[in-house]
VOSEDREN-793283 format. One record per residue (C-alpha): z, y, x; residue in one letter. Coordinates in steps of 0.5 Angstrom, whole numbers, padded with zeros to 4 digits, always signed. Example, Ala and Ser with C-alpha at 12.3 -4.5 7.8 and 13.67 -1.06 7.14 Angstrom:
# VOSEDREN-793283
+0016-0009+0025A
+0014-0002+0027S
***
This chain:
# VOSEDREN-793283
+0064+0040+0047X
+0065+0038+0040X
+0061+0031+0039X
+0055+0031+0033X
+0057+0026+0028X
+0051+0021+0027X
+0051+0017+0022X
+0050+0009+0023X
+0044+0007+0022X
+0043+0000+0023X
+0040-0003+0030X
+0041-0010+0027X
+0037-0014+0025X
+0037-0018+0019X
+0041-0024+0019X
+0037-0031+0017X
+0036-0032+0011X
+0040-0027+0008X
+0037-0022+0003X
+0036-0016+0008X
+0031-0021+0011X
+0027-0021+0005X
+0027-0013+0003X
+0026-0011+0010X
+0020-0007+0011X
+0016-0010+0016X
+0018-0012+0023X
+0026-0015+0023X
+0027-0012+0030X
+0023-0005+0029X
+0027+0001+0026X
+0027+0009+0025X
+0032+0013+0023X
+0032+0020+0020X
+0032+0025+0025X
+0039+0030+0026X
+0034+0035+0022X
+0032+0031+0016X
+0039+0029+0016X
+0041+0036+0016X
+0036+0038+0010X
+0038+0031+0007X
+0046+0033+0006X
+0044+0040+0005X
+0040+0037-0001X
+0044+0032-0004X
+0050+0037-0002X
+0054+0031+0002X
+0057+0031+0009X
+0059+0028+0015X
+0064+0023+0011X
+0059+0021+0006X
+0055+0018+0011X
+0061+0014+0014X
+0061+0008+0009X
+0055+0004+0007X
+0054+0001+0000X
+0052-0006+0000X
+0047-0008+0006X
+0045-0014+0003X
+0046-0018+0009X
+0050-0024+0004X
+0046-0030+0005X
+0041-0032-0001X
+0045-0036-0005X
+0043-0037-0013X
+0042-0042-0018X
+0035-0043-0022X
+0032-0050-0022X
+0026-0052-0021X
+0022-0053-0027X
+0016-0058-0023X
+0018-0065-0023X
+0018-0069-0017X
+0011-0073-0018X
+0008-0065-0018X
+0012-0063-0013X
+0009-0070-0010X
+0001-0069-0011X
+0001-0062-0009X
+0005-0065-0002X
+0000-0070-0001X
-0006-0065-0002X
-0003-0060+0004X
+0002-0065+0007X
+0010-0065+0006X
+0011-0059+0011X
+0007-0055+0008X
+0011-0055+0001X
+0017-0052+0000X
+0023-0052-0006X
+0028-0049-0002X
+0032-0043-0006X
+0030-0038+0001X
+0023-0040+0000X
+0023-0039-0007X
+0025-0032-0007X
+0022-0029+0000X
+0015-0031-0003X
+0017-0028-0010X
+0019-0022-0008X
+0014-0016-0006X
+0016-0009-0003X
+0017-0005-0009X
+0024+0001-0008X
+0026-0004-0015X
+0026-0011-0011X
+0030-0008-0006X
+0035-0005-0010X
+0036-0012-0015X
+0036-0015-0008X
+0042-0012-0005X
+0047-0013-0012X
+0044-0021-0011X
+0040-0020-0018X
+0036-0026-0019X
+0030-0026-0023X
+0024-0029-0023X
+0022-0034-0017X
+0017-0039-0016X
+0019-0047-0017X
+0015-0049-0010X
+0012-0045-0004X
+0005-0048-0002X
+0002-0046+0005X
-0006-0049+0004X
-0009-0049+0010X
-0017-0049+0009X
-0022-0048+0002X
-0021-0055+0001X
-0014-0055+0000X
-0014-0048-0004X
-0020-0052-0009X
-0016-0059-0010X
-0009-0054-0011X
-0013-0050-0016X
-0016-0056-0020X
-0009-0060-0021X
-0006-0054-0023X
-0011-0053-0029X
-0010-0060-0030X
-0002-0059-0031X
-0003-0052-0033X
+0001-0050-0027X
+0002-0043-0026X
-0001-0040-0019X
+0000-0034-0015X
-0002-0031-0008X
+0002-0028-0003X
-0002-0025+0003X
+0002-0020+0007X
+0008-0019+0002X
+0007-0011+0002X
+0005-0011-0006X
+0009-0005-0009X
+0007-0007-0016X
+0011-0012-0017X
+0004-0016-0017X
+0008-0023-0013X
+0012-0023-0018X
+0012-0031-0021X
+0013-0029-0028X
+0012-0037-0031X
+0015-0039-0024X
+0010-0045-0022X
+0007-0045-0016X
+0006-0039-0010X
+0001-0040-0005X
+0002-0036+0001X
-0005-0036+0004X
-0003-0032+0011X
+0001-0038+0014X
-0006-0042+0016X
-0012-0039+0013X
-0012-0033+0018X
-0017-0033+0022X
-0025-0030+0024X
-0030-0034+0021X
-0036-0031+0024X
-0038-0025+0028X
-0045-0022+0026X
-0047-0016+0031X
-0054-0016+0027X
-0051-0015+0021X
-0046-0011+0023X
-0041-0016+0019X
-0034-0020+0020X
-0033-0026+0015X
-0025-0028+0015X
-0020-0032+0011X
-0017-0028+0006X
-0010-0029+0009X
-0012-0025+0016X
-0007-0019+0017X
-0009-0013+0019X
-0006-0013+0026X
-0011-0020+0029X
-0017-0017+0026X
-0018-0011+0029X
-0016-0013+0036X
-0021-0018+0036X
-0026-0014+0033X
-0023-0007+0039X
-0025-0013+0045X
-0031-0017+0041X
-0035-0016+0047X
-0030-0021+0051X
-0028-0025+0045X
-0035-0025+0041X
-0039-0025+0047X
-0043-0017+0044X
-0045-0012+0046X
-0040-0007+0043X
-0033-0007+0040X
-0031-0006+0033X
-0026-0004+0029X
-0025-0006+0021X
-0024+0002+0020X
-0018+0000+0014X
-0012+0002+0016X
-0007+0002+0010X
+0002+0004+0012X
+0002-0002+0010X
-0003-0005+0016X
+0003-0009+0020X
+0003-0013+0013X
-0002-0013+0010X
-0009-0018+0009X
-0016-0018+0007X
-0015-0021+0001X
-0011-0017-0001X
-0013-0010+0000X
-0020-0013-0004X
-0016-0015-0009X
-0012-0009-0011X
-0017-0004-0009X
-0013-0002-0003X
-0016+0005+0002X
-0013+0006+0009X
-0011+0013+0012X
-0018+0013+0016X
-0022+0012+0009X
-0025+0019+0007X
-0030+0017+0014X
-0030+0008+0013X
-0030+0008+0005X
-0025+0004+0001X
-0023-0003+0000X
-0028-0003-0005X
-0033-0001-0001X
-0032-0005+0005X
-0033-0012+0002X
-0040-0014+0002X
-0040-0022-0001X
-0033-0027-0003X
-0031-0033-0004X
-0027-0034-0010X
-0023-0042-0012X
-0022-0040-0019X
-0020-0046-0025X
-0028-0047-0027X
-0030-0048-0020X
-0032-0045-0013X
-0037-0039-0011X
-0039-0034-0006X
-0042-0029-0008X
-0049-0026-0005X
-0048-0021+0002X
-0055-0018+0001X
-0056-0010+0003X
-0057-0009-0004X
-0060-0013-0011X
-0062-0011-0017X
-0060-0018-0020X
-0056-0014-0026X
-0049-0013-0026X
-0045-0016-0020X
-0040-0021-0020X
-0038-0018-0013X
-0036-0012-0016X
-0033-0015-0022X
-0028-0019-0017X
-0025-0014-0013X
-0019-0011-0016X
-0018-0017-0020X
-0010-0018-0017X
-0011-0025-0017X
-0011-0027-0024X
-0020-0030-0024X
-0018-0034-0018X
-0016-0035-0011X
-0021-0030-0006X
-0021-0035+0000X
-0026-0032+0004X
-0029-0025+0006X
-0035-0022+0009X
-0033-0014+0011X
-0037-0008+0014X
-0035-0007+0021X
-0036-0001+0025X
-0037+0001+0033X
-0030+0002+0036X
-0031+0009+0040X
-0024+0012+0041X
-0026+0016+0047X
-0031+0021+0042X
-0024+0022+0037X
-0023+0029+0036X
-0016+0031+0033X
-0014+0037+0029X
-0010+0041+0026X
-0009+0047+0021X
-0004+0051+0017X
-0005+0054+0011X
-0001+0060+0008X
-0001+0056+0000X
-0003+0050-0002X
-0009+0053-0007X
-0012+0055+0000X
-0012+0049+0003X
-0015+0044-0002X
-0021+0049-0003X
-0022+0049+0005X
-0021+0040+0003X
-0026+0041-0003X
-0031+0045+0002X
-0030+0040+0007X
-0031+0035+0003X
-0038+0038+0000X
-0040+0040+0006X
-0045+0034+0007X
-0045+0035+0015X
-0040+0028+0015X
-0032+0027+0013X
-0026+0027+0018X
-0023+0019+0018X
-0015+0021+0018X
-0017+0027+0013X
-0009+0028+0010X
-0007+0035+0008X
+0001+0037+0005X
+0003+0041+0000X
+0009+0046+0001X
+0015+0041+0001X
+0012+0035+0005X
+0009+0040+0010X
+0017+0043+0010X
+0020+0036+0011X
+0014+0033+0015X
+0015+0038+0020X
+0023+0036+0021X
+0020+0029+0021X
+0015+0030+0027X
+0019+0034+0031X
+0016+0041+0030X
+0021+0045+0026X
+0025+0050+0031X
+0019+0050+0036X
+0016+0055+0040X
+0010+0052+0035X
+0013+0054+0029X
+0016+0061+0030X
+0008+0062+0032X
+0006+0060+0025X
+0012+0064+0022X
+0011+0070+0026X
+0003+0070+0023X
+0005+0070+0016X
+0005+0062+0015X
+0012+0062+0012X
+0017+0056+0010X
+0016+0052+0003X
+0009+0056+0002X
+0005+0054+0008X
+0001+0048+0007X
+0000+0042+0014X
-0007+0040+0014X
-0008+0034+0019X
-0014+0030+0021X
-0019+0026+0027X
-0027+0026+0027X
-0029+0019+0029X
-0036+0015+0031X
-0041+0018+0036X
-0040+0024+0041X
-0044+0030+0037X
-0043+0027+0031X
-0035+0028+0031X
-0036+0034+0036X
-0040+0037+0030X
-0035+0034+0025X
-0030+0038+0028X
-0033+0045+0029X
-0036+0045+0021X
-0028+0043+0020X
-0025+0049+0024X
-0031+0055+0021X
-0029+0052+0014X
-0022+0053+0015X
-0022+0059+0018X
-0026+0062+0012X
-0020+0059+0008X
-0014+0062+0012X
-0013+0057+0016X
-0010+0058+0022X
-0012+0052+0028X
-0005+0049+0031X
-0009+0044+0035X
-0009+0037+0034X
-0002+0037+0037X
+0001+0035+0029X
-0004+0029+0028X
-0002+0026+0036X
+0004+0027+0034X
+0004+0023+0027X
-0001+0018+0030X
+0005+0014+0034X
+0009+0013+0027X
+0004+0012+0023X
+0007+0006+0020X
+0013+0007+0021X
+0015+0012+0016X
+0017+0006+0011X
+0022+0003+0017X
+0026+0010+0014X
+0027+0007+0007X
+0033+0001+0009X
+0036+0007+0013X
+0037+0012+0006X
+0038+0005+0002X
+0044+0003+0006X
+0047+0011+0003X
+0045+0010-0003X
+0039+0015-0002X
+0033+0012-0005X
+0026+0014-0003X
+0019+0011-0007X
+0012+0013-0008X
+0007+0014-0013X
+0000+0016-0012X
-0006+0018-0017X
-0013+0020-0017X
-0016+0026-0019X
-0022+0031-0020X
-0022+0037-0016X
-0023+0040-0024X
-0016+0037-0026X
-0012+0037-0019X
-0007+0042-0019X
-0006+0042-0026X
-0003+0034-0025X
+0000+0037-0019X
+0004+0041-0022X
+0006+0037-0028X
+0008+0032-0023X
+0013+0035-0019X
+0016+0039-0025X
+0017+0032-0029X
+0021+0031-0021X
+0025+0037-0021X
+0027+0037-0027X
+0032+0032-0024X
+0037+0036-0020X
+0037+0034-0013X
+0030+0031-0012X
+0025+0032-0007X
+0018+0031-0008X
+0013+0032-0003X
+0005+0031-0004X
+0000+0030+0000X
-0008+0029-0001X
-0011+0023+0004X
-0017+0020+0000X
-0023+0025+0000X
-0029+0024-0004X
-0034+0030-0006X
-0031+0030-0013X
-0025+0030-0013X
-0019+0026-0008X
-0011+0023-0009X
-0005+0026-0010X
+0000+0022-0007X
+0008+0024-0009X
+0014+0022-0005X
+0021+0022-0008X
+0027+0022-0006X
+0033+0022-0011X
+0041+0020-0011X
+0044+0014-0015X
+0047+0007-0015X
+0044+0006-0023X
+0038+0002-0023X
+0036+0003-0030X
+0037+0010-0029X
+0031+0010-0023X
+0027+0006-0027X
+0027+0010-0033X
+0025+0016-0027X
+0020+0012-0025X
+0017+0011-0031X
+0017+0018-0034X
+0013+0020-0026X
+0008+0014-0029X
+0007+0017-0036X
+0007+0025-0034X
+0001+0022-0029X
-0002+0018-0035X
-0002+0024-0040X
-0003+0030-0035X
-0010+0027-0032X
-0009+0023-0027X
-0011+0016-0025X
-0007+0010-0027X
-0008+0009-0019X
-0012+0010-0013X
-0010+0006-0008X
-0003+0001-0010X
-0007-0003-0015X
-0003-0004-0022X
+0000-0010-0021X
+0006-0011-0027X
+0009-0004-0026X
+0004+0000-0029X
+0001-0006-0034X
+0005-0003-0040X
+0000+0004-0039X
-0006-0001-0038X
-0010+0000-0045X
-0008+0006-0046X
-0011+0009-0040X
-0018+0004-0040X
-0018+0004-0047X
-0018-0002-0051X
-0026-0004-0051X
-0025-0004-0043X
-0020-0009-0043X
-0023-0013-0048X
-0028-0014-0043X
-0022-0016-0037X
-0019-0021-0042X
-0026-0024-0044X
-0027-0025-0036X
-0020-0028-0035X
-0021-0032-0040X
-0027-0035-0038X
-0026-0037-0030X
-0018-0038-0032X
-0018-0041-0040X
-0012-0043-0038X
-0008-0037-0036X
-0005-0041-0030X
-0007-0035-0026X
-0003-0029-0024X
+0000-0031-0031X
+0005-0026-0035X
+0003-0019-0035X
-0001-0017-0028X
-0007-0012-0030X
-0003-0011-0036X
-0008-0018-0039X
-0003-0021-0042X
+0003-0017-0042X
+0008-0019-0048X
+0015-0015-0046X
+0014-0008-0043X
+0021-0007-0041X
+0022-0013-0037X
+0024-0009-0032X
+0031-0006-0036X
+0038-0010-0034X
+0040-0012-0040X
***
């Protein structure tokens, strides 16, 4: 029996200091690797073979070397030493780049070829408020720029130390819960807590916080793993459970903020009619009116025994997203895990979990719900019993209504283990020159397909590429639509290119600039354009009042100050 040929896919951790180490998602000792079947779809449609996958490109295993000096002078690098304690500020060259470089597809790419652009002059690690308020004042004294890494998973390019300075890394000590408040059904925490330690100790409140029920923060974003609360307020962040909890946007109550014109908290109140509110303003701000330090979020009751899961196919896509709009409108509740997949994600995504070829499918095939038409609808009820029970059953008459046939709630058990496991895949197809990215927009039910449809011609145009979509965002008026694309090259300035023809087919067809990735320095040049020029005007005028001396995020991010719309371009 002739052995079947499997590529190798690394086991390999990232050797220290090396870039691998860097541009590696998540957790060094954590991979996933395509599945025989996605493999064999991926060399059906990139027409490859075997021999194709027995050479890799370059892997970025090299160690961090570049030369790029720093511009602080010793005396700063000094005074700053002596506010947070010498090991706490870094100057070396690794420092310098591993907390100057997000997760961006871009970033990586540079990374492999030992592209250096920009990075911060000196790494600091504050360890409470007190740190962060003298940082933030010496550095406005000196006119020092300031930015701040969470949990490193910016897709946005909003790390990026584009007037070098001053990168603050607040994960690193400022990580920890404040206060349980069971009566207000509230936990405030330092803005570098990921998402990880927060919703443990909130799933074992009883034991830790001494309550009378258990929690959860009900936000959980791919990038959960490594991400912080700060920074999911401030790129307007939304997690996979949101059509039930709300986004980011929502969950935040009241915050500290450390900005160049002083320190403030902003009221925790249910509700105030006290004219516009500074909390809102704040959120979304991508760090360029100051430094979010502390948070107080909702939390809600931790009930994983009342979970309900489901699962439907649709025979097109119209028909699913009619029985998602119903669902959405139908005021008897929202699902939490709420996601439903267009025709090509649904025909991928079933390779991916294992579903294509089973007994499962043939099912699906035989009552008419045919490869490359049907359309996977995934989801979970959560909260108490009768509530995800009804939640479920109004589910179910409603997709039924829209031709959708029940297939249990297998599909959703089976994506739930790898949940945030799918980005893993990216440093597998990287190593074969494959590349795979993302963008997402928010749309109007009204305007839904006609943004959908633009997007994925723009994408196919191009031969040799997959686009897969999904919706996973639900409102009453409208949801999100998440593109995933899958293309073969080895000019980065022909992705780029790519990607920004993706950013404006979105613009022009309707859709939002962005629903939930924030807009960093990525979308900035489309910024104006999209808000219009009396909106932006409002953002700058509040920039310029808590940072006059734009020492803040300085250098594009938000688009506020955006001097060079192709930086991104190797020239």
């Amino acid at each position: 029996m002739v052995k079947k040929f499997i590529p190798d896919w690394t086991e390999k951790a990232p050797e220290p200091y090396s870039y691998r180490s860097i541009f590696k998602w998540g957790n060094p000792e954590t991979f996933k690797h395509p599945n025989p079947k996605l493999y064999q779809e991926l060399k059906q449609i990139f027409q490859l073979d075997d021999s194709y996958f027995q050479h890799k490109t370059n892997e970025g295993r090299q160690q961090v070397q570049y030369k790029k000096p720093v511009n602080l002078t010793q005396n700063q690098i000094k005074a700053l030493a002596e506010i947070v304690g010498y090991d706490n500020v870094s100057t070396n060259e690794y420092d310098r780049l591993k907390f100057a470089t997000g997760k961006t597809l871009e970033e990586a790419l540079k990374l492999r070829k030992g592209i250096i652009e920009r990075v911060a002059d000196c790494v600091v690690h504050p360890r409470n408020v007190e740190d962060v308020q003298k940082i933030v004042a010496y550095c406005n004294k000196h006119k020092i720029p300031i930015y701040v890494y969470g949990g490193g998973s910016s897709v946005n390019f909003g790390l990026r130390p584009a007037k070098g300075g001053v990168t603050l890394v607040l994960s690193t000590h400022m990580n920890k819960i404040l206060n349980v408040n069971e009566t207000n059904q509230t936990v405030t925490v330092q803005a570098g807590i990921l998402g990880p330690a927060l919703e443990e100790a909130l799933n074992n409140a009883q034991k830790l916080f001494g309550t009378k029920y258990n929690y959860t923060c009900g936000h959980f974003p791919q990038s959960f793993e490594y991400s912080s609360v700060g920074g999911w307020i401030v790129t307007l962040g939304s997690g996979q459970s949101s059509s039930y909890y709300g986004d980011a946007y929502d969950l935040v109550i009241s915050m500290k903020w450390v900005t160049p014109v002083g320190t403030f908290t902003t009221k925790d109140y249910a509700a105030t009619a006290t004219g516009p509110k500074v909390n809102d303003i704040m959120k979304g701000c991508e760090g360029t009116f100051g430094v979010l330090v502390e948070v107080t979020w909702k939390i809600f009751r931790y009930m994983p025994e009342n979970r309900k899961r489901f699962g439907f196919i649709f025979k097109t896509f119209v028909d699913a997203i009619n029985a998602s709009r119903e669902i959405s409108q139908g005021e008897f509740g929202m699902p939490a895990v709420f996601r439903i997949s267009d025709e090509e994600e649904t025909h991928i995504g079933l390779k991916l979990y294992g579903i294509d070829g089973t007994v499962l499918d043939k099912f699906m095939q035989l009552r008419g719900y045919k490869p490359m038409q049907r359309c996977l609808f995934i989801g979970s009820a959560e909260g108490e019993k009768h509530f995800t029970k009804n939640i479920k059953k109004q589910v179910k008459k409603i997709c039924k209504k829209h031709g959708g046939m029940y297939i249990t709630g297998l599909p959703t058990r089976m994506w739930e283990p790898g949940r945030y496991k799918d980005p893993y895949l990216r440093e597998d197809l990287n190593d074969y020159g494959i590349l795979i990215d993302t963008l997402e927009t928010s749309v109007k039910w009204d305007n839904l397909h006609h943004v959908h449809k633009a997007v994925r011609q723009f994408i196919k145009s191009r031969p040799q590429t997959v686009c897969m979509t999904h919706a996973s965002h639900f409102y009453s008026h409208g949801t999100n639509l998440y593109f995933i694309y899958i293309m073969k090259t080895d000019d980065i300035n022909e992705y780029i290119q790519f990607q920004d023809g993706i950013i404006d087919t979105i613009a022009k067809s309707g859709g939002s600039l962005s629903h939930h990735h924030g807009v960093g320095r990525m979308l900035a040049p489309w910024m104006e354009e999209h808000i219009g020029k009396e909106q932006m005007a409002v953002l700058r005028a509040i920039k310029k009042h808590f940072d006059p001396n734009n020492i803040m995020n300085p250098g594009g991010q938000l688009g506020l100050d955006l001097k060079d719309k192709n930086w991104r371009k190797i020239k």
